[in-house]
PyMOL commands that place a pseudoatom at each C-alpha (Angstrom):
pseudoatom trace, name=CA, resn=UNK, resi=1, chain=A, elem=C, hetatm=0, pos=[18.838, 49.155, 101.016]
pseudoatom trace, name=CA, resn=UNK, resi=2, chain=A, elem=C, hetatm=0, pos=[21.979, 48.027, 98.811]
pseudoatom trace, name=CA, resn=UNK, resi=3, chain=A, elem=C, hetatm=0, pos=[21.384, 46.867, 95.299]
pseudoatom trace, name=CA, resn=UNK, resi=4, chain=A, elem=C, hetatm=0, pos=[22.020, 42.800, 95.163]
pseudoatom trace, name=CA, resn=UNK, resi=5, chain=A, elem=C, hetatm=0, pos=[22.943, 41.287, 91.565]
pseudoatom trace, name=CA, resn=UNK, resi=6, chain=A, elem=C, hetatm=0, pos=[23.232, 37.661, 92.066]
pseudoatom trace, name=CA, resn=UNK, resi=7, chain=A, elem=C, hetatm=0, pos=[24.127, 35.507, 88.605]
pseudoatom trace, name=CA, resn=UNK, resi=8, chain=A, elem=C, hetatm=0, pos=[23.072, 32.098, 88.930]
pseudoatom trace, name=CA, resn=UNK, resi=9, chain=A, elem=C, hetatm=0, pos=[23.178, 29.253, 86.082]
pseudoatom trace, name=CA, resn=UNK, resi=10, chain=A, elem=C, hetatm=0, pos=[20.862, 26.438, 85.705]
pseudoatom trace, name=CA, resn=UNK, resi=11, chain=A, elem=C, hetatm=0, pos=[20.779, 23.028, 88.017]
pseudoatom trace, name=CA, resn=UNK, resi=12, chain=A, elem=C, hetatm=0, pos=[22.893, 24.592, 90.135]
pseudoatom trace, name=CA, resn=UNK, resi=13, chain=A, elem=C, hetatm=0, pos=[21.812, 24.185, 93.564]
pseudoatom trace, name=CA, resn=UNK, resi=14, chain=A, elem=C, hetatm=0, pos=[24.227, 26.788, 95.514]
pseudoatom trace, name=CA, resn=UNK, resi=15, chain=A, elem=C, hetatm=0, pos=[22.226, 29.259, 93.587]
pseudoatom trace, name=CA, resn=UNK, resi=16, chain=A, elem=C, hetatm=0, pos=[18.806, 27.861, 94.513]
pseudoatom trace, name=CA, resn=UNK, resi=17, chain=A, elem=C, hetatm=0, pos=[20.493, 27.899, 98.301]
pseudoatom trace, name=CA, resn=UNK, resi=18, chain=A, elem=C, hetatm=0, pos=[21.515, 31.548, 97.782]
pseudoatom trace, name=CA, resn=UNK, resi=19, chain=A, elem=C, hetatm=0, pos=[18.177, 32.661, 96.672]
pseudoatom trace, name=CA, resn=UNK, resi=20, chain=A, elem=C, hetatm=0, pos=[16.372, 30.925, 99.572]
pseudoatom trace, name=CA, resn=UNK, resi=21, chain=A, elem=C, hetatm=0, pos=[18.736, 32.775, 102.102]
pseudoatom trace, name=CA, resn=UNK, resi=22, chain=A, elem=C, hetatm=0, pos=[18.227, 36.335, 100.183]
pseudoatom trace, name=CA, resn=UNK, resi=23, chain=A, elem=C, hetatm=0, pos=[14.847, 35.266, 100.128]
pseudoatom trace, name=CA, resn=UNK, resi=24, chain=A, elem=C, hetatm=0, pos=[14.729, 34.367, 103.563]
pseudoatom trace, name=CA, resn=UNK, resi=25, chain=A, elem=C, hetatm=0, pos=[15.932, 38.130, 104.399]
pseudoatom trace, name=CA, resn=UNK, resi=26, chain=A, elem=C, hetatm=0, pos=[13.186, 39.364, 102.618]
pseudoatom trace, name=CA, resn=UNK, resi=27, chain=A, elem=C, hetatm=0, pos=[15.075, 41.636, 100.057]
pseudoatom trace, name=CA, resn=UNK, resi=28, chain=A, elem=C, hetatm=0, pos=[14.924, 42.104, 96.562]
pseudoatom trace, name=CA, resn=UNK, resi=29, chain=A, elem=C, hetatm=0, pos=[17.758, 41.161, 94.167]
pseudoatom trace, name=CA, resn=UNK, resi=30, chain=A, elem=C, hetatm=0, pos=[18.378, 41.272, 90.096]
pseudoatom trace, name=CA, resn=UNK, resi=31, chain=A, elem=C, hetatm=0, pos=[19.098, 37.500, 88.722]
pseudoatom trace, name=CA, resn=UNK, resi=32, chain=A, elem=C, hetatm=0, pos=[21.452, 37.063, 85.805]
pseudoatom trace, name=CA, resn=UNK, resi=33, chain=A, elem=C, hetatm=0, pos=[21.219, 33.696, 84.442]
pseudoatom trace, name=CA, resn=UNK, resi=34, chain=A, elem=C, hetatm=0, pos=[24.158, 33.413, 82.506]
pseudoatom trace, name=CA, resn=UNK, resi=35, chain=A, elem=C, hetatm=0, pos=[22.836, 30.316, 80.978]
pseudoatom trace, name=CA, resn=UNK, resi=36, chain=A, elem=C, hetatm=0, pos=[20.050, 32.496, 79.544]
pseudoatom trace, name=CA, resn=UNK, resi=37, chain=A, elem=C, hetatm=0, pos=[22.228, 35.259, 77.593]
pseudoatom trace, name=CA, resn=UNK, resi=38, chain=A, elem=C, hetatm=0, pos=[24.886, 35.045, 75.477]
pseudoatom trace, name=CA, resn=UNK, resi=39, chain=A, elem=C, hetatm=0, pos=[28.023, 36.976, 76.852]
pseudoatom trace, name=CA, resn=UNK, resi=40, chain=A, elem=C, hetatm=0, pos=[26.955, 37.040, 80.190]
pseudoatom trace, name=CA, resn=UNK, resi=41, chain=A, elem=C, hetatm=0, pos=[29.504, 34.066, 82.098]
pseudoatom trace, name=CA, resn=UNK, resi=42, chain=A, elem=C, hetatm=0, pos=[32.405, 36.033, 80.231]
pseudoatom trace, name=CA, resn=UNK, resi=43, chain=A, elem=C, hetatm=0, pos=[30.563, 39.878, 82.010]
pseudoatom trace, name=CA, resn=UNK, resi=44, chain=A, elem=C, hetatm=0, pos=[30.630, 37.941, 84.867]
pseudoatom trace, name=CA, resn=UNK, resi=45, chain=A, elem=C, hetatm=0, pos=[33.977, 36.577, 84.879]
pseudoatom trace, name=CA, resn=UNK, resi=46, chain=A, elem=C, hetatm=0, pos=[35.324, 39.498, 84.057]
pseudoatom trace, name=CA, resn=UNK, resi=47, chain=A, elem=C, hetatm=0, pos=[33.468, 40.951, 86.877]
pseudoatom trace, name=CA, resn=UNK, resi=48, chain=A, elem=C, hetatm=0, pos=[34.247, 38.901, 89.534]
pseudoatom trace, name=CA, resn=UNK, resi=49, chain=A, elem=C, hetatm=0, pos=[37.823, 36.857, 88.293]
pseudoatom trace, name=CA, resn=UNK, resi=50, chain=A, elem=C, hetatm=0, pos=[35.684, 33.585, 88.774]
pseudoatom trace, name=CA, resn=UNK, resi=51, chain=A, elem=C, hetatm=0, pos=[33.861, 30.745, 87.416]
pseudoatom trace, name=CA, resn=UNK, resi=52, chain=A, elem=C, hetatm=0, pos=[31.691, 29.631, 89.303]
pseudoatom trace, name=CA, resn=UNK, resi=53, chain=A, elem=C, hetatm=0, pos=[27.919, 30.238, 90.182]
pseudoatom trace, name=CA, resn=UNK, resi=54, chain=A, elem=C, hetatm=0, pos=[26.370, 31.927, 92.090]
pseudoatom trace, name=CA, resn=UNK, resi=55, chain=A, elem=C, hetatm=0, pos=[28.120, 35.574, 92.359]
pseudoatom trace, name=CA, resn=UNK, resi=56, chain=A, elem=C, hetatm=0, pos=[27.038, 37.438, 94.296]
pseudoatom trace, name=CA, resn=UNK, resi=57, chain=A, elem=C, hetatm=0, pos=[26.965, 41.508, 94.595]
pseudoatom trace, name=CA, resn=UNK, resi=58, chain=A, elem=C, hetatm=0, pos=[25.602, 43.731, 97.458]
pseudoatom trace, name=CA, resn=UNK, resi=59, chain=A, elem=C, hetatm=0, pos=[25.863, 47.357, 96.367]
pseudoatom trace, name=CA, resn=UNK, resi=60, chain=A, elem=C, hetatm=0, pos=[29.568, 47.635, 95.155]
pseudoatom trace, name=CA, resn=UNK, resi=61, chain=A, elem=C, hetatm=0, pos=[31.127, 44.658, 97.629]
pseudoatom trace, name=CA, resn=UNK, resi=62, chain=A, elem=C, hetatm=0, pos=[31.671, 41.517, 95.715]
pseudoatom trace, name=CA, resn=UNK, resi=63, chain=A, elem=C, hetatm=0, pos=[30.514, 38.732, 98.058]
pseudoatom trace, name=CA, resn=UNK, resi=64, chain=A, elem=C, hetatm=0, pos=[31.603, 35.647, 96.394]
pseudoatom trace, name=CA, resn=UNK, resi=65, chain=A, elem=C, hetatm=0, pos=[29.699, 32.780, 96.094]
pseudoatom trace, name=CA, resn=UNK, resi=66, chain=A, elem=C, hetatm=0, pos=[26.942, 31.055, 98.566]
pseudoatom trace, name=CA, resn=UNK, resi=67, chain=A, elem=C, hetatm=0, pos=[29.910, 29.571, 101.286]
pseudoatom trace, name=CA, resn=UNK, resi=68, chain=A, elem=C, hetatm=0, pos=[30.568, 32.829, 101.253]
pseudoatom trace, name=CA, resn=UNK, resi=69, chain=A, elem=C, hetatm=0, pos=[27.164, 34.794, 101.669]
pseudoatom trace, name=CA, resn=UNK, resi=70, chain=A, elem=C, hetatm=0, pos=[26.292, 31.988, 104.357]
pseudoatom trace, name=CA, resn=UNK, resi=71, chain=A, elem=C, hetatm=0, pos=[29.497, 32.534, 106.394]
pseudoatom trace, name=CA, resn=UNK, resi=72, chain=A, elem=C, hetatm=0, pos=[28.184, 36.209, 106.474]
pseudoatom trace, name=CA, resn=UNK, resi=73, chain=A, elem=C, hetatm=0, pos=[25.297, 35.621, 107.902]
pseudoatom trace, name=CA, resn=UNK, resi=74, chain=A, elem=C, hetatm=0, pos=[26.428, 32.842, 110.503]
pseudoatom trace, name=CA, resn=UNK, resi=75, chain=A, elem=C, hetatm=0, pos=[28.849, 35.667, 111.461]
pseudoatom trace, name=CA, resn=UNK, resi=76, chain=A, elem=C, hetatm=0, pos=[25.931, 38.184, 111.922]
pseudoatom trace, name=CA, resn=UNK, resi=77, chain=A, elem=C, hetatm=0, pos=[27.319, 40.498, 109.478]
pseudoatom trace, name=CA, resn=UNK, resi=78, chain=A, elem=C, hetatm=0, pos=[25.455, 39.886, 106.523]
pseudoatom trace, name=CA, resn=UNK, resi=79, chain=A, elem=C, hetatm=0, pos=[21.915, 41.684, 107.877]
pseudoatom trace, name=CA, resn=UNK, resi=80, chain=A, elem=C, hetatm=0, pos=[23.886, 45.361, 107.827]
pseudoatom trace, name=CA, resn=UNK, resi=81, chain=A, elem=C, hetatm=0, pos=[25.488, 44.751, 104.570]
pseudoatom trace, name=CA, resn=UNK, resi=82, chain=A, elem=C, hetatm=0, pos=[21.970, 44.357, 103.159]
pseudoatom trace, name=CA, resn=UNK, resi=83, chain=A, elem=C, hetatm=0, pos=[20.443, 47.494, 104.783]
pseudoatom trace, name=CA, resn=UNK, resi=84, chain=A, elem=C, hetatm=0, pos=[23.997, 49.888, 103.587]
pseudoatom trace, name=CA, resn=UNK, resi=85, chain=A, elem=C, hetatm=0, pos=[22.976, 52.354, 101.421]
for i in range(1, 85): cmd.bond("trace and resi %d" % i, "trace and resi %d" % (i + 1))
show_as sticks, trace
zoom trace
């Protein structure tokens, strides 16, 4: 199973929808709040060269945000990404 690292903010509800659809796959993930710890929006934009919540990480493939991680899994890709070791 691939590592997921999803940073998230609060009131934002593309991570809440992001969650639900991890959550929905029944796998684990690490939250970063960047709301919660100083320095963490700037790690994360460093990261990922973006703004925006949610970002999302499975294993070392940077997915993007939740349009993104949702057109994964309407494409049917998004279920073998998760299970890559």
């Amino acid at each position: 199973m691939s590592k997921i690292v999803i940073y998230t903010a609060h009131h934002c509800g593309y991570c809440v929808m992001a969650k639900r659809l991890l959550d929905s796959k029944n796998v684990s993930y690490t939250e970063i709040n960047v709301d919660e710890q100083a320095g963490m929006r700037e790690e994360m934009m460093q990261r990922t060269q973006r703004r925006t919540v949610p970002q999302i990480y499975i294993g070392d493939f940077h997915v993007g945000g939740f349009d993104d991680l949702n057109a994964l899994n309407q494409a049917g890709k998004l279920n073998a990404l998760l299970t890559q070791n």
